[in-house]
C-alpha positions in Angstrom: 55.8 9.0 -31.1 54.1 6.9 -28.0 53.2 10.5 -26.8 51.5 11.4 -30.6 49.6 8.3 -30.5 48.1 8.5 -27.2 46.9 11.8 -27.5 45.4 11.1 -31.4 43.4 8.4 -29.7 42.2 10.8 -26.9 41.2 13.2 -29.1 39.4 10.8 -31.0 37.2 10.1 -28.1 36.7 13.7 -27.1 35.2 14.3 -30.4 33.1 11.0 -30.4 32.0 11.6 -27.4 30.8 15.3 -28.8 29.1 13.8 -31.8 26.9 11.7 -29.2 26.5 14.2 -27.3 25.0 16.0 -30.3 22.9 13.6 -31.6 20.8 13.5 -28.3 17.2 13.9 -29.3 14.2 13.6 -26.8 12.5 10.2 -28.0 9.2 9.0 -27.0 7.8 5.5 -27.6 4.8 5.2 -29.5 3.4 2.9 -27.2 2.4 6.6 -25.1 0.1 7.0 -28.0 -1.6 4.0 -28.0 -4.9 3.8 -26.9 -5.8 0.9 -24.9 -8.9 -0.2 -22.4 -8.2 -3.5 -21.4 -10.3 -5.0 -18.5 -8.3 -5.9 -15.7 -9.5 -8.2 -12.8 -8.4 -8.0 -8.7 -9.1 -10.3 -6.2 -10.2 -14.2 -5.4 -13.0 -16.4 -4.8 -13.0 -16.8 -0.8 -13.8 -20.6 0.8 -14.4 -19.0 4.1 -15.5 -15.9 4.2 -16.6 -12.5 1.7 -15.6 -12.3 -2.0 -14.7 -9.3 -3.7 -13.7 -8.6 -6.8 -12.8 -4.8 -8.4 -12.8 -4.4 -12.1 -10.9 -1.7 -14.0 -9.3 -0.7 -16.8 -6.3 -0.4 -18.0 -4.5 3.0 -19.1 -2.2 4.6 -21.6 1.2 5.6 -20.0 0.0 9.3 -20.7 -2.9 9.5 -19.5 -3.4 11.0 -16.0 -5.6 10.4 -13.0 -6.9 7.4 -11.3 -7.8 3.9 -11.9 -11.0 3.9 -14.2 -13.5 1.4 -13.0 -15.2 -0.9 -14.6 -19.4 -0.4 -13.2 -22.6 -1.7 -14.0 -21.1 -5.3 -14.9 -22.5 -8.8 -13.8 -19.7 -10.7 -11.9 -21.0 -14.2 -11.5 -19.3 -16.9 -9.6 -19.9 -20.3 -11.4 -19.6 -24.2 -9.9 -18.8 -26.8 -12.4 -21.7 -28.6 -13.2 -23.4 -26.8 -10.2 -25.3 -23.8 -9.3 -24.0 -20.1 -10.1 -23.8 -17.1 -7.5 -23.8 -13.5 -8.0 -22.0 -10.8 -6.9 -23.4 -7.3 -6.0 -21.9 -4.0 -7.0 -21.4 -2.0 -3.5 -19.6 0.3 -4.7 -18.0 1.5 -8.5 -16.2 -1.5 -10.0 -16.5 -3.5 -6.2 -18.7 -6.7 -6.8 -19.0 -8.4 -3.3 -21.0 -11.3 -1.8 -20.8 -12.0 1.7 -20.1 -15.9 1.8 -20.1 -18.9 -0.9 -20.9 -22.2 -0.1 -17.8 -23.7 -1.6 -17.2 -27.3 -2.2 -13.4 -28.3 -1.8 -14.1 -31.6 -4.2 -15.7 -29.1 -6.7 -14.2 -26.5 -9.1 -15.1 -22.9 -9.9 -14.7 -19.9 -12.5 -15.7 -16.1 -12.9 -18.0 -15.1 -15.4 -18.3 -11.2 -16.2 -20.7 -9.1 -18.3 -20.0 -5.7 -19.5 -21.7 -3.8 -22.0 -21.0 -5.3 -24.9 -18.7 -8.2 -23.7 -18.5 -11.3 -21.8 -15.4 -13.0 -20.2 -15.3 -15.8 -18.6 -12.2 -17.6 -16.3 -11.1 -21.3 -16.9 -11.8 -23.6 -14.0 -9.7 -23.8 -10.9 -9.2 -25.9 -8.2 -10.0 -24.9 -4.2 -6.9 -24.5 -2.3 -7.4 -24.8 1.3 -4.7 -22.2 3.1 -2.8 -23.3 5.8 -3.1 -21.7 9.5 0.3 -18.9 10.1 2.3 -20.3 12.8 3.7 -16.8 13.4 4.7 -13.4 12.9 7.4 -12.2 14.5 10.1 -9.6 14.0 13.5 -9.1 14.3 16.3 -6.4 15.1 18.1 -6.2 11.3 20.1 -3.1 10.1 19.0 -0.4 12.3 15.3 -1.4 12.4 13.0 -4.3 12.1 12.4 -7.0 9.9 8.7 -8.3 10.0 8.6 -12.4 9.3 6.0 -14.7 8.5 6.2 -18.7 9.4 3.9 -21.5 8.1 3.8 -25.1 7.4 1.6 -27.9 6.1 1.9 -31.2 7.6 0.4 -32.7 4.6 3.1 -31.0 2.2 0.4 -29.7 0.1 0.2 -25.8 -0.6 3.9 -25.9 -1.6 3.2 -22.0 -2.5 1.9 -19.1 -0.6 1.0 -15.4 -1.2 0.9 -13.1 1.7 -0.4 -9.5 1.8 -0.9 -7.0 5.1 -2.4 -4.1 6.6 0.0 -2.0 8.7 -0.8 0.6 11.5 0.3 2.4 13.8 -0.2 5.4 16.2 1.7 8.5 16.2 1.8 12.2 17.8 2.0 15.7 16.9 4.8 17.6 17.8 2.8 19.8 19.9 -0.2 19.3 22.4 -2.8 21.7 21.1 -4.7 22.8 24.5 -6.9 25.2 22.5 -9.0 25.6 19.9 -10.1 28.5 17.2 -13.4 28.5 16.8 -15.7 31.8 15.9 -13.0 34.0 16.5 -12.2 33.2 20.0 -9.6 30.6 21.6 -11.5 27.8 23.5 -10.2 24.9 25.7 -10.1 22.4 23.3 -12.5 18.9 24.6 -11.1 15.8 24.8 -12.9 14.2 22.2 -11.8 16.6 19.7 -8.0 16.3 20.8 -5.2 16.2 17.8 -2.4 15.1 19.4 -3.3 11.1 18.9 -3.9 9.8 15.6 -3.4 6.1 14.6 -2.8 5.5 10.4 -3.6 2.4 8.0 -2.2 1.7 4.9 -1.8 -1.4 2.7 0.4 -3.5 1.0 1.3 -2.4 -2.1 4.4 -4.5 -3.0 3.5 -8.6 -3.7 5.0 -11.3 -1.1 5.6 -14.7 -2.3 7.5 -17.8 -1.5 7.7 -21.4 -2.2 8.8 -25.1 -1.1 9.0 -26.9 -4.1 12.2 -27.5 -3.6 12.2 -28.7 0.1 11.7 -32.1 1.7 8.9 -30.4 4.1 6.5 -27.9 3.3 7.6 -25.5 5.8 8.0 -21.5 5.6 10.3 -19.7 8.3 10.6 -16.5 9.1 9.7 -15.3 5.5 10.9 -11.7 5.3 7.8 -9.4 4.5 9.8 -5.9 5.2 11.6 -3.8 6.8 10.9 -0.4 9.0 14.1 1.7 9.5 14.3 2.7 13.9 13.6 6.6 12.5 10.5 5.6 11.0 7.0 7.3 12.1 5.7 3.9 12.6 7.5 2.8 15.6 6.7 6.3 17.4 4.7 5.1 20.0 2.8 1.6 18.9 3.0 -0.6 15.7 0.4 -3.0 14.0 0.5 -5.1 11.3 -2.3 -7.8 10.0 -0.9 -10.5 7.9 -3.2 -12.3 5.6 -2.0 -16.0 3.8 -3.2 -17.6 0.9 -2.8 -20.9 -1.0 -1.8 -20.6 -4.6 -1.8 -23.0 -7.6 1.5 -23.3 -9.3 0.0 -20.9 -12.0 -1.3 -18.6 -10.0 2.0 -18.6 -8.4 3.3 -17.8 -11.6 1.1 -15.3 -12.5 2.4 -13.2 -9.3 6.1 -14.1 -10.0 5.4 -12.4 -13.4 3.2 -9.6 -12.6 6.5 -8.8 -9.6 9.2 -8.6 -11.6 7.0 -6.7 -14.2 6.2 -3.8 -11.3 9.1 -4.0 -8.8 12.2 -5.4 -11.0 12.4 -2.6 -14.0 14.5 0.3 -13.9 18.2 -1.0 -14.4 20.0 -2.9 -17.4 20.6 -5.9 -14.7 16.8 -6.2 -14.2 14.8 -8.4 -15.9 13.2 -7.4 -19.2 8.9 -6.8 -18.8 6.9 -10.2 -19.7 3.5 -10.3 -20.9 1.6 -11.2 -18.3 -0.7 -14.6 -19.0 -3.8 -14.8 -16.7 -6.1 -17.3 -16.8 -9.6 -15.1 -17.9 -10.3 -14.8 -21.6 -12.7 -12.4 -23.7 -15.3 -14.7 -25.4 -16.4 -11.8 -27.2 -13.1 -10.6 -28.5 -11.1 -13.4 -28.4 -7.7 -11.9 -29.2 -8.0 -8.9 -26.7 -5.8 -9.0 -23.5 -7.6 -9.5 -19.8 -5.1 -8.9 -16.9 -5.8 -11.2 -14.0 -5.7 -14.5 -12.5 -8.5 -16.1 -10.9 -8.0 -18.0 -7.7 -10.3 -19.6 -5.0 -8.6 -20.5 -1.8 -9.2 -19.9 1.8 -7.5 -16.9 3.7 -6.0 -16.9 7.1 -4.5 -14.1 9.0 -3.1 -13.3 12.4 -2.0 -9.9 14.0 1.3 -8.6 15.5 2.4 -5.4 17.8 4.9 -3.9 18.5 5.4 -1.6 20.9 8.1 1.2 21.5 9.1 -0.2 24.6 10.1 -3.4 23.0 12.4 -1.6 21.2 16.3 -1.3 21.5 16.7 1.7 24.5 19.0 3.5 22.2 17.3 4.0 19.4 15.6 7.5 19.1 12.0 7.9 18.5 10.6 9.5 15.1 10.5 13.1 16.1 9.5 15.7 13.1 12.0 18.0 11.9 11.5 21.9 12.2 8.6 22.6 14.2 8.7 25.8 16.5 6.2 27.8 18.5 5.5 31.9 17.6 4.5 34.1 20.4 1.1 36.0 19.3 0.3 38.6 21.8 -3.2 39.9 22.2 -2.1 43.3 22.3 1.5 44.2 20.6 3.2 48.0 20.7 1.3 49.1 17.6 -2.1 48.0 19.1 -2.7 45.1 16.9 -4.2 41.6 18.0 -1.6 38.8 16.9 -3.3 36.1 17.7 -6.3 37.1 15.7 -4.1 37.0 12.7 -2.2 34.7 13.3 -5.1 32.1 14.3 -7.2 33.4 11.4 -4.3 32.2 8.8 -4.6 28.6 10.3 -1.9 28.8 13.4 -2.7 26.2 15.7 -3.3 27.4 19.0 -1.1 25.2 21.6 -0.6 26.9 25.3 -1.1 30.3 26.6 1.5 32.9 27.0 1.6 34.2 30.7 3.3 37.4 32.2 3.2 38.3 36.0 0.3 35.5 35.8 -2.2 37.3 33.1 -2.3 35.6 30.0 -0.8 38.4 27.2 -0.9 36.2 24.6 -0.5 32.4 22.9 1.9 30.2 21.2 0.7 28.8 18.3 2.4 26.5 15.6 1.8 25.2 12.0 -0.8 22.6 11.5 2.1 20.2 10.5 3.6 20.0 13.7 0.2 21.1 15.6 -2.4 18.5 14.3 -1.7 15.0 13.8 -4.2 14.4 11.5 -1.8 16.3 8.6 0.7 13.2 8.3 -2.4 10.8 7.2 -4.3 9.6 9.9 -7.3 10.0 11.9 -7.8 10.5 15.8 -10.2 7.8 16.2 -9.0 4.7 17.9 -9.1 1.8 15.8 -11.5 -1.5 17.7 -8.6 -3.8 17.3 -6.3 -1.4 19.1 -5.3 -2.7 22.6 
């Protein structure tokens, strides 16, 4: 009977789980149909040096391509019960002025004009960032951690905002000696050489931390990430260029949000999406969203490398996967000019080949492993390299 009734009840799940199974219907939110073209606002008023701020808009979830930018607008910074400055569009949706004459005592808002519509922030306070006492790094998990320490003796920025530029320099696989140019291989010139590049990107992920909850305002070693041993990066020579801000508790907020909105989503333990309150409003429209927070605060930023030799001596350096050299002779058994062809269909040419000390021939290798300039980055030299 025990027998019977465990395999009813298992057959009763087999055919439950079938009728699931069955029911499964492709399902797509209507929220991919809704049209939306909200204006959304990046980047701060600066006490100490330029000021830029990008508009844009935002997108439906089906739509494709790029950001669309938000031009021709007048971007006004305002001083309460003070004068007004304006910012000049240098490029589509990039409103910049070079320096403001901020007063610390005095508060300020953003005032934008669109066609059509006018926005305006509320007033904030100017938050005057603390210098970085270091970055440094650290051995963690096969790679490096980068860290970031600060402190305010008078115990009042309480929370800070960091964001970074990293770069580095890298090889090719291969040492292109030659060139193809008008049919013909040529020594390649230094100054043309593809073997060096050095690459820049920037922080995409947001960095945050707070003191609230400490007797001293005191950041240390704040982990801003980590760079696995195998990575490209630590090749040859790493960079990175960490820049600190002050924040309000509700700007702090506002970035708390707008993270666990972008990098927390994907599992049922994550937290659920909030709507993100900024502190710009549409006078025009009042009940249409505006994505953004406006801040002023000064900036402060220091610069760390590392360099492959500081490394542990047993880790092995990035090295690309799969690259090989083919032999194109000038002359084969059928008569036909290999490296012609081969050169022609975008080969890169790397050495000669020699026999009985004539050169036959050359070896020549994909781009990929041939030119560094494939994986991202350019062969000029950055000014702050050392």
């Amino acid at each position: 009977m025990r027998f019977l009734k465990n395999s009813l009840k298992t057959l009763f799940y087999v055919l439950a789980l079938g009728l699931l199974g069955a029911c499964e219907e492709p399902y797509t939110p209507e929220v991919l149909d809704q049209e939306n073209s909200f204006l959304v606002v990046s980047g701060y008023i600066n006490s100490n040096g330029p000021t830029t701020i990008t508009l844009s808009r935002t997108q439906s979830l089906s739509e494709e391509g790029g950001p669309v930018y938000e031009g021709n607008a007048t971007v006004t910074v305002e001083e309460e019960n003070g004068p007004s400055f304006s910012l000049r569009e240098t490029s589509l949706g990039r409103y910049t002025i070079a320096s403001l004459p901020i007063n610390p005592a005095k508060r300020y808002r953003l005032s934008i004009r669109t066609a059509g519509k006018n926005y305006l922030s509320e007033y904030v306070e100017v938050k005057q960032t603390p210098a970085i006492d270091q970055v440094g790094w650290d051995v963690k998990n096969d790679g490096i951690q980068i860290t970031v320490s600060s402190h305010d003796a008078q115990n009042d920025t309480r929370y800070y905002r960091w964001e970074y530029d990293e770069t580095w320099e890298y090889n090719s696989f291969y040492y292109s000696e030659f060139e193809w140019i008008n049919n013909r291989v040529i020594p390649r010139p230094q100054e043309r050489n593809i073997f060096f590049c050095w690459r820049t990107v920037v922080s995409a992920n947001i960095n945050l931390a707070n003191t609230v909850r400490l007797s001293q305002d005191v950041v240390s070693k704040h982990p801003l990430l980590n760079i696995p041993a195998s990575s490209v990066k630590l090749q040859r020579r790493y960079s990175i260029l960490v820049r600190q801000y002050a924040q309000t508790r509700e700007s702090y907020q506002y970035w708390e949000a707008l993270r666990k909105n972008t990098e927390n989503i994907g599992t049922l333990f994550d937290p659920l999406p909030t709507q993100l309150t900024g502190n710009i409003r549409c006078l025009t429209a009042p009940q249409e969203p505006v994505i953004g927070f406006v801040s002023v605060t000064s900036v402060e930023q220091k610069r760390l490398f590392v360099d492959r030799t500081e490394l542990p001596k047993d880790w092995q350096p990035y090295r690309l996967q799969g690259c090989e050299l083919d032999s194109l002779l000038l002359r084969d058994e059928r008569g036909i000019n290999q490296v012609e062809q081969g050169f022609s269909s975008g080969l890169i040419p790397v050495t000669t080949l020699d026999e009985n000390g004539s050169v036959i021939g050359y070896l020549g290798t994909s781009p990929a492993c041939g030119d560094c300039r494939t994986q991202g980055g350019t062969t000029t030299k950055p000014d702050f390299w050392q």
